[in-house]
C-alpha positions as CSV (number, residue, x, y, z in Angstrom):
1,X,57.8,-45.0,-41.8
2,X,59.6,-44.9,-38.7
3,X,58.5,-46.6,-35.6
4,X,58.4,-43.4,-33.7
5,X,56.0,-42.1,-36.6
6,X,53.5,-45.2,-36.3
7,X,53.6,-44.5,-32.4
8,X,52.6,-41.0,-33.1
9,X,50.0,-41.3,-35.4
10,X,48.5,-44.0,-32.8
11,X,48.3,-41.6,-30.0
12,X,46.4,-38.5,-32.0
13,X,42.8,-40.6,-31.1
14,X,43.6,-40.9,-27.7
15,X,44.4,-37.1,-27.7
16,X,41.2,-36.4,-29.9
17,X,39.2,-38.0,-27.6
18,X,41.3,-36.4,-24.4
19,X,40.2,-33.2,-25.8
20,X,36.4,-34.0,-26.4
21,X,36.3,-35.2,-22.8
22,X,37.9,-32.2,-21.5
23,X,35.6,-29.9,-23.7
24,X,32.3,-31.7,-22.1
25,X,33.8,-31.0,-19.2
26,X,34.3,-27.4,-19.5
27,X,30.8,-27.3,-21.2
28,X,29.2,-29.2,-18.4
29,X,31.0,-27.3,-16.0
30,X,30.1,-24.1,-17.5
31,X,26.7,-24.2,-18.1
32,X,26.1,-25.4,-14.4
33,X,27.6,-22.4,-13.0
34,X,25.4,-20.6,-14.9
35,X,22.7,-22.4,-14.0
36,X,23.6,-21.4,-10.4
37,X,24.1,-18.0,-10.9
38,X,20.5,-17.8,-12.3
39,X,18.8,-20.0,-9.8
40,X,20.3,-18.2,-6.9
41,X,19.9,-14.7,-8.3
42,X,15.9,-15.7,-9.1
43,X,15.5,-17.1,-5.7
44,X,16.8,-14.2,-4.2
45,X,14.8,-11.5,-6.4
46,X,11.6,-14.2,-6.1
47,X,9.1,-12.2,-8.6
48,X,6.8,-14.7,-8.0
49,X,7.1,-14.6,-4.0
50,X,7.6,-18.8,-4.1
51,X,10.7,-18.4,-1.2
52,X,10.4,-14.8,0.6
53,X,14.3,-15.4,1.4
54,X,14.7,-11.9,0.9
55,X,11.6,-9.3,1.3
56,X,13.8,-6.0,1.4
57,X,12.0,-2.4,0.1
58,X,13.9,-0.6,-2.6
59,X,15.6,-4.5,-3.7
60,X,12.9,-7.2,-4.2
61,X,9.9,-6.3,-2.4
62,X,7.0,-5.3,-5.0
63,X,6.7,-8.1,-7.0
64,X,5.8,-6.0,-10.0
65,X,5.6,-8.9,-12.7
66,X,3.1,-10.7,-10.4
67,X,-0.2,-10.1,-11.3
68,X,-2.7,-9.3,-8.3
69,X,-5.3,-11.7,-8.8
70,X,-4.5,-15.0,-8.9
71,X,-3.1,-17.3,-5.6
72,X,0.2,-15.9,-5.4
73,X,-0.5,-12.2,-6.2
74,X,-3.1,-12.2,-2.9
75,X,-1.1,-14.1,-0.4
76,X,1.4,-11.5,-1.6
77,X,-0.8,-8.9,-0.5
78,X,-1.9,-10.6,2.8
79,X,1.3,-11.0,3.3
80,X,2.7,-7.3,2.9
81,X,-0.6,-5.4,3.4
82,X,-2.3,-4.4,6.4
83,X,-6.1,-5.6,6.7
84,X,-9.0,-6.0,9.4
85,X,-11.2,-7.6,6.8
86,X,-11.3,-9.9,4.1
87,X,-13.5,-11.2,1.5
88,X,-13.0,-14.7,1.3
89,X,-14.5,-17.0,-2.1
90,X,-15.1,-17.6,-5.4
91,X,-14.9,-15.5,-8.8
92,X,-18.9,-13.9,-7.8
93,X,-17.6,-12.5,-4.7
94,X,-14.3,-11.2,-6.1
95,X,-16.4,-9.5,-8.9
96,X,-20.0,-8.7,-6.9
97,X,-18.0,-7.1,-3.7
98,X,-15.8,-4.0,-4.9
99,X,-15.0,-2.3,-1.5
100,X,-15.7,1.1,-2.9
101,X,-18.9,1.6,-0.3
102,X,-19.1,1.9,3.4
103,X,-18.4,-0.2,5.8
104,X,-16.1,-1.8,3.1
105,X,-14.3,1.6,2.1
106,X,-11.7,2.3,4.9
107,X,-8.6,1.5,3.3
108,X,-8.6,-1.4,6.0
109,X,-10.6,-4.1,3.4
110,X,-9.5,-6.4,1.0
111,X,-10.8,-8.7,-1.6
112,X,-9.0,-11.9,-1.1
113,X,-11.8,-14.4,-3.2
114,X,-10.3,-16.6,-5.9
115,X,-11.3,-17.6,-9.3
116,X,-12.5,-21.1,-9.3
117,X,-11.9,-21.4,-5.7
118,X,-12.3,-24.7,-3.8
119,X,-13.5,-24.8,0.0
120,X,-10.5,-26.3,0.7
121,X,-8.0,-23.4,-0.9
122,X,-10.4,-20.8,0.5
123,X,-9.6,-22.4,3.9
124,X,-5.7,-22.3,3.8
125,X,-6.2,-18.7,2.4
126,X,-7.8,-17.8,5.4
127,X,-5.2,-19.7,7.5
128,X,-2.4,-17.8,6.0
129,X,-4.2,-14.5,6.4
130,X,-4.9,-14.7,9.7
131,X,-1.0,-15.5,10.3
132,X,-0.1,-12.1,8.5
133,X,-3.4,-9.8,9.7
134,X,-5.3,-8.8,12.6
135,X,-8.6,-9.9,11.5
136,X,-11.9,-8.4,12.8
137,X,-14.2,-9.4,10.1
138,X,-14.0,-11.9,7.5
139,X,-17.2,-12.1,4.5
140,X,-17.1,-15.9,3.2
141,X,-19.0,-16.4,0.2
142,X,-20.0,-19.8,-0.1
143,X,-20.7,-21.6,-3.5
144,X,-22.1,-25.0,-4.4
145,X,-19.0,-25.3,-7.0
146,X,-16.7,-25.2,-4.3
147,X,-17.7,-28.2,-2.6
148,X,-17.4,-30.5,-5.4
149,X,-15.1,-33.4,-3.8
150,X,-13.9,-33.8,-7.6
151,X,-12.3,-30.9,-7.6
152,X,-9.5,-29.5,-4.7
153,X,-7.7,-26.7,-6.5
154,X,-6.8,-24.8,-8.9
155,X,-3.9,-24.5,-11.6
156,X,-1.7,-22.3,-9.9
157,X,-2.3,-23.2,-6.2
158,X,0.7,-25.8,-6.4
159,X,3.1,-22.9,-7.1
160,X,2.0,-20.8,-4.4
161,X,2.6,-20.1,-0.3
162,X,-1.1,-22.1,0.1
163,X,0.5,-25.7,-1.1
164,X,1.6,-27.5,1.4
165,X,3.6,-29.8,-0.5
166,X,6.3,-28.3,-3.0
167,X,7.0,-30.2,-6.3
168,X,10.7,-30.4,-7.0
169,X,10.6,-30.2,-11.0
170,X,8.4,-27.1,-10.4
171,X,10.7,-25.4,-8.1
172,X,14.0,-26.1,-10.3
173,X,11.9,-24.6,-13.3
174,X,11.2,-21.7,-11.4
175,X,14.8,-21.1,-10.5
176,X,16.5,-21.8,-13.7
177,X,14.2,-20.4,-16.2
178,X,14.7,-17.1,-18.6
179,X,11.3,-16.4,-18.1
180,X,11.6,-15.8,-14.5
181,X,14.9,-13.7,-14.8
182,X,13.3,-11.7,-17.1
183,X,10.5,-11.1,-14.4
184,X,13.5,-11.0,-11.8
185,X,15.2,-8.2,-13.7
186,X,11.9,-6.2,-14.2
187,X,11.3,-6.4,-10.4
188,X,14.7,-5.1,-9.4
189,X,15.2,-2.6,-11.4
190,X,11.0,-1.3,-10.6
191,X,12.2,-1.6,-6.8
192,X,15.8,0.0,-7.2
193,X,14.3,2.9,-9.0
194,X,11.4,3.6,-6.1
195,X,8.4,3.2,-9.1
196,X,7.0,0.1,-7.6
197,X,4.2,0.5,-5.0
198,X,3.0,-1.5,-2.8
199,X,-0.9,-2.5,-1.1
200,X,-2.4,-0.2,-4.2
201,X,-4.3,-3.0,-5.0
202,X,-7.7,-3.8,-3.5
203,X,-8.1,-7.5,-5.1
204,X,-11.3,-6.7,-6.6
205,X,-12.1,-8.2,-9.8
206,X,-10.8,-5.8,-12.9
207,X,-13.6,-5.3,-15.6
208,X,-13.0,-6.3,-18.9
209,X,-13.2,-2.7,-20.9
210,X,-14.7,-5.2,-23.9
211,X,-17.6,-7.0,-22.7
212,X,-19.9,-9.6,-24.5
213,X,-24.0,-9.1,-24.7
214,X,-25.7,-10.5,-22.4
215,X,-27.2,-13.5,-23.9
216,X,-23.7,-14.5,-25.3
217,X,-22.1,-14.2,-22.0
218,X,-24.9,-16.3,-20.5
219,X,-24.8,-18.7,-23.3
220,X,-21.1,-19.3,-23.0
221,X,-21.1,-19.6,-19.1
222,X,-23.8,-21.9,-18.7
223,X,-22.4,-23.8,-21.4
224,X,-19.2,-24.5,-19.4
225,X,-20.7,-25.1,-16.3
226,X,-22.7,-27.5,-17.9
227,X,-20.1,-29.7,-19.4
228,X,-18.0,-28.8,-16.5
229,X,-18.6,-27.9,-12.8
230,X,-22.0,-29.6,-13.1
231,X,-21.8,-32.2,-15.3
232,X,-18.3,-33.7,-13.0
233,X,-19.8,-32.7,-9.4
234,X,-19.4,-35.1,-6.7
235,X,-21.1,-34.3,-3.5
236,X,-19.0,-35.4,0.0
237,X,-18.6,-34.4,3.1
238,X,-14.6,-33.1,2.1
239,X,-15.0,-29.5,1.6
240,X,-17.7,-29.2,4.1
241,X,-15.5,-30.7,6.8
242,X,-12.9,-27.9,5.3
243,X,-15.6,-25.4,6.2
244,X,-16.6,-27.3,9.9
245,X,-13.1,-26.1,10.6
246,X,-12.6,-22.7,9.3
247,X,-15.3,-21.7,11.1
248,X,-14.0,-23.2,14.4
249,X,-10.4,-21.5,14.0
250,X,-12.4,-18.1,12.8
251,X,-14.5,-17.9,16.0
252,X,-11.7,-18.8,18.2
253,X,-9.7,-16.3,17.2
254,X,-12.6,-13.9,17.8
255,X,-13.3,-12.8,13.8
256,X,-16.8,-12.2,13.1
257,X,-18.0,-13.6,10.0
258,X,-20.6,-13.2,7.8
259,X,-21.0,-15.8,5.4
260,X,-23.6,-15.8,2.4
261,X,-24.7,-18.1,-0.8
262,X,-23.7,-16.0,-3.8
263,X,-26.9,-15.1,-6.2
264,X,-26.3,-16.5,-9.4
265,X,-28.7,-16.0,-11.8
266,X,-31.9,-18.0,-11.6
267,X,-30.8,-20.1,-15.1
268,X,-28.1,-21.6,-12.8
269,X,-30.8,-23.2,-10.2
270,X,-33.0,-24.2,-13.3
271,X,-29.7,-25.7,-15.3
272,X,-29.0,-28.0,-11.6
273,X,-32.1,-29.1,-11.6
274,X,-32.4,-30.3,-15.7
275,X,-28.7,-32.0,-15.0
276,X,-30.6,-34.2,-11.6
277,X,-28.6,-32.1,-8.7
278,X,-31.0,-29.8,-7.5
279,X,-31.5,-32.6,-4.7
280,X,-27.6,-32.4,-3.7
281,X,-28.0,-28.3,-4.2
282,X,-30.6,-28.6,-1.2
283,X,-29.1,-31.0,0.7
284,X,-25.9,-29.2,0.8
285,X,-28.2,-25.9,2.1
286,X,-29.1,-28.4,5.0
287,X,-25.4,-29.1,5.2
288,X,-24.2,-25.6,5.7
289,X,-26.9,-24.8,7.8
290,X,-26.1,-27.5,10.2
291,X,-22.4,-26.5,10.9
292,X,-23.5,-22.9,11.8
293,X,-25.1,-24.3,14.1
294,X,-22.6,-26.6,15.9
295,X,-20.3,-23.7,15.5
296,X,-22.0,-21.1,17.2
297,X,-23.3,-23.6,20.0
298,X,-23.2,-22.0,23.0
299,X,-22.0,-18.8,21.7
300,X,-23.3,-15.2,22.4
301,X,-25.1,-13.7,19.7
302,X,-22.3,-10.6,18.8
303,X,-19.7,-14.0,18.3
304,X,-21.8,-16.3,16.2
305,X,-20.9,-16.4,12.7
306,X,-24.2,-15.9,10.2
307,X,-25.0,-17.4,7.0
308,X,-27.0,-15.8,4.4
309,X,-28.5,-16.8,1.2
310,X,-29.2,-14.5,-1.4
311,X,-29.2,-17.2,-4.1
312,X,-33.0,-17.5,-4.5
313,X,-35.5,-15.9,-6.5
314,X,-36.0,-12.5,-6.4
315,X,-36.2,-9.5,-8.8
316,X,-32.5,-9.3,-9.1
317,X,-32.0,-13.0,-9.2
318,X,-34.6,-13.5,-12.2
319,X,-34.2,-10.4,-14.5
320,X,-35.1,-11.2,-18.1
321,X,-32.2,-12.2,-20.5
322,X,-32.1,-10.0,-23.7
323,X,-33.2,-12.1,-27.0
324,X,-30.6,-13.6,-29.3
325,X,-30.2,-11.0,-31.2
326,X,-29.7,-8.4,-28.7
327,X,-26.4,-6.7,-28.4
328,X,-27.9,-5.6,-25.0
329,X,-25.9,-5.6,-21.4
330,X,-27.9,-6.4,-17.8
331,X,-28.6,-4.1,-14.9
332,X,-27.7,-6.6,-12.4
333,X,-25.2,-9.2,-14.2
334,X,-22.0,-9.6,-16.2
335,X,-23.0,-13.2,-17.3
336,X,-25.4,-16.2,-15.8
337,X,-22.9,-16.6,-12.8
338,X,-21.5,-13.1,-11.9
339,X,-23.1,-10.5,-10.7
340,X,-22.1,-6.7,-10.6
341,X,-20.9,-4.9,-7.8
342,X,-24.4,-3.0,-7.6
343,X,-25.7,-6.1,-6.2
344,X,-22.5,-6.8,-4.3
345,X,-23.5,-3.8,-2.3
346,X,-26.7,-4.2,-1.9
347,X,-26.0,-7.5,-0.2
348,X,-23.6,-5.5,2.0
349,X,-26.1,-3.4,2.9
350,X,-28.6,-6.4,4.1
351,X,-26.0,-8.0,6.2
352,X,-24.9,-5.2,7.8
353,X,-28.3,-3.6,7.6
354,X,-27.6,0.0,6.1
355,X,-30.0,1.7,4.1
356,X,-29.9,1.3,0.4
357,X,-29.7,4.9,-1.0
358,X,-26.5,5.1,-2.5
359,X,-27.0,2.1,-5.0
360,X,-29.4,1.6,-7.8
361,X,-33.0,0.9,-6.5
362,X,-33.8,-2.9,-6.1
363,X,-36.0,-4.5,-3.3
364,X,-34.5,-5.9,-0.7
365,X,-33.5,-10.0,-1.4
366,X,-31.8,-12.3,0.5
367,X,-32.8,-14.6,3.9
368,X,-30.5,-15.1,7.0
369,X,-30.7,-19.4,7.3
370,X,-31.1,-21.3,10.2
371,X,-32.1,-24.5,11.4
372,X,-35.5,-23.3,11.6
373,X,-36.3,-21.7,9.0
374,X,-34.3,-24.0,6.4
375,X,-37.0,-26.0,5.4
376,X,-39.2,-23.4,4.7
377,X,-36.5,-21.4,2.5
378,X,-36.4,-24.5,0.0
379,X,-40.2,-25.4,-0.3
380,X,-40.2,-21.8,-1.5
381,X,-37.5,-21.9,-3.8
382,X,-39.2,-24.9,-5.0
383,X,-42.2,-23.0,-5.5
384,X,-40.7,-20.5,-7.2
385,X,-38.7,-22.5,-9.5
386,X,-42.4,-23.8,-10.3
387,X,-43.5,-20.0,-11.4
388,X,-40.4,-19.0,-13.1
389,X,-40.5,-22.4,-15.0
390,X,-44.7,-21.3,-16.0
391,X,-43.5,-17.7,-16.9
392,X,-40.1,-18.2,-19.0
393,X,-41.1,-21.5,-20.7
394,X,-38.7,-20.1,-24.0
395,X,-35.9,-19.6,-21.5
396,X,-36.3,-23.4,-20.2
397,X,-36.5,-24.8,-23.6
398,X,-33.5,-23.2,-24.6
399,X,-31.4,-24.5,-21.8
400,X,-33.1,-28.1,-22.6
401,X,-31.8,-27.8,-26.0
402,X,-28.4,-26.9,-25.0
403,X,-28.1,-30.1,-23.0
404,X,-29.9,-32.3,-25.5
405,X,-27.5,-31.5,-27.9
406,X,-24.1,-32.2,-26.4
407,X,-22.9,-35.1,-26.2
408,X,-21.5,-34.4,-23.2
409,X,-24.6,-33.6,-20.9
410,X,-27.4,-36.1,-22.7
411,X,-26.8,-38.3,-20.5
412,X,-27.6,-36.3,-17.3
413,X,-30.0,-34.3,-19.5
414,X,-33.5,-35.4,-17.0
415,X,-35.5,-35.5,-20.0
């Protein structure tokens, strides 16, 4: 063999691996402009409205894979909508108020309350409506889940216009992912073709068309509250400082607001007080009711925001659950935590204090709190507690079996 030949046959691994490298390279090169291509095109279509970079009608404006009610689907709507009032809150008020009775029935009213909701997010929601809207009125439901200090928000809050800090891996997720130029692609072509509408959408909470019984829904949401929301509340002064200031920024900007304590069924109070925090339940009452008060100081009465409670016992509050073994529904609630939008109204009617005759006959529930009549407001719940305890001693023993029995809430089981 020559020495031309050995020289040749040396170089081919050099080449080999020439070729390797320049192959990566391509590869590399390719797949980042690709990359690009994708990431720009998503942030520019933006189905899940994370950048706004481009909000143009007949292009990108109806998100139309965005679903309507979750964080990003209502600041969406805050955002493109026109409102004067909003309901502000929790997963009761987004299913009890339905906007499809006077005064709420304008056109001009929107649901904005959130499932699982902490003070905290319900403030910046309000903050980023009132940049958007002209507010006159705003309805705050307030719920003693939503001041638990262990808890600030929810699951998709991070990805939406209320964070206000942005995780990196999140973002570049967003931007490079087939999922989101699936949703991308869907969105333009809805918009480019003039099918996508826009503010159709009231927020209101959209009823299952299956539904469980009663006493199965009640089961399985006392059940998670009691291994959950109740069994890791903290109490603080965090979300109530939240609140101390949402009112403040409300009443300066002249929004009248009518807040009020959700009614949950009566089982809830009972299942607070068998887990030990019907003390912090009452104290945080005393809580709420004292920064009304320093907020309307020195106000006029038509600018002082009111607080209601509705969360006591009353004839809607306390209707019977069906047995076990009935396949029944409830007049008055979807499960031990919700109640239906009859009741939303009837509320309605109390605070704004129109007559009752368009919604299913009920007596009139619900107190307006203040610092004077606070006190008396919980020696009566108390006292009621007492007779519903006397009259529904099958409906207590249940509930003490449930927590007996898991692991879980033994421990803050009172008995």
């Amino acid at each position: 063999m020559s020495l031309s030949t050995i020289n040749s046959e040396a170089d081919k691994p050099a080449d080999r691996n020439t070729d390797w490298r320049r192959y990566l390279a391509w590869y590399l090169s390719t797949l980042l402009i690709a990359c690009a291509l994708v990431a720009g095109f998503n942030a520019i279509i933006d189905p899940q409205a994370r950048f706004l970079l481009v909000d143009k009608p007949g292009f990108n404006q109806v998100k139309t894979t965005l679903e309507t009610n979750n964080r990003k689907g209502k600041t969406t709507a805050l955002r493109q909508c026109s409102y004067d009032t909003i309901v502000l809150g929790t997963s009761r008020a987004e299913m009890a108020i339905a906007l499809d009775s006077p005064p709420l029935n304008d056109g001009r009213s929107y649901n904005a309350a959130l499932k699982a909701a902490s003070m905290y997010e319900i403030r910046r929601l309000a903050e980023y409506a009132m940049l958007h809207q002209d507010l006159e009125v705003v309805l705050l439901s307030l719920d003693f889940v939503a001041f638990n200090t262990q808890s600030i928000f929810f699951d998709d809050f991070s990805d939406s216009p209320l964070a206000e800090t942005v995780s990196l891996p999140s973002v570049v997720r967003y931007l490079i992912s087939l999922q989101t130029l699936r949703e991308s692609l869907a969105t333009l072509k809805s918009n480019v073709r003039g099918n996508a509408l826009i503010c159709v959408d009231a927020g209101v909470h959209k009823r299952k068309l299956k539904r469980k019984a009663a006493r199965t829904a009640f089961d399985t949401i006392l059940r998670r509250y009691s291994t959950g929301q109740y069994n890791r509340y903290v109490s603080g002064d965090l979300h109530l400082q939240h609140l101390a200031a949402l009112l403040q920024k409300l009443i300066a900007a002249d929004v009248r607001v009518y807040a009020f304590i959700s009614p949950a069924h009566v089982t809830h109070l009972e299942l607070l007080a068998e887990m030990g925090l019907i003390n912090e339940y009452e104290d945080w009452k005393r809580s709420l009711v004292q920064i009304f008060a320093e907020a309307n100081q020195d106000l006029p009465e038509q600018r002082r925001a009111i607080l209601w409670d509705f969360s006591g016992y009353s004839e809607i509050t306390t209707e019977k659950v069906p047995a076990p073994d009935d396949q029944e529904f409830m007049r008055w609630y979807s499960d031990s935590s919700h109640a239906n939008p009859n009741v939303g109204q009837i509320m309605i009617n109390g605070i704004f204090g129109r007559r009752a005759d368009d919604v299913a006959t009920a007596a009139p529930f619900g107190v307006r709190l203040t610092a004077d009549n606070i006190e008396t407001v919980i020696e009566q719940t108390r006292l009621d507690s007492a007779r519903y305890r006397r009259d529904n001693p099958d409906e207590i023993a249940r509930m003490q079996e449930m927590l007996r029995n898991n692991p879980e809430t033994a421990r803050k089981f009172k008995h």
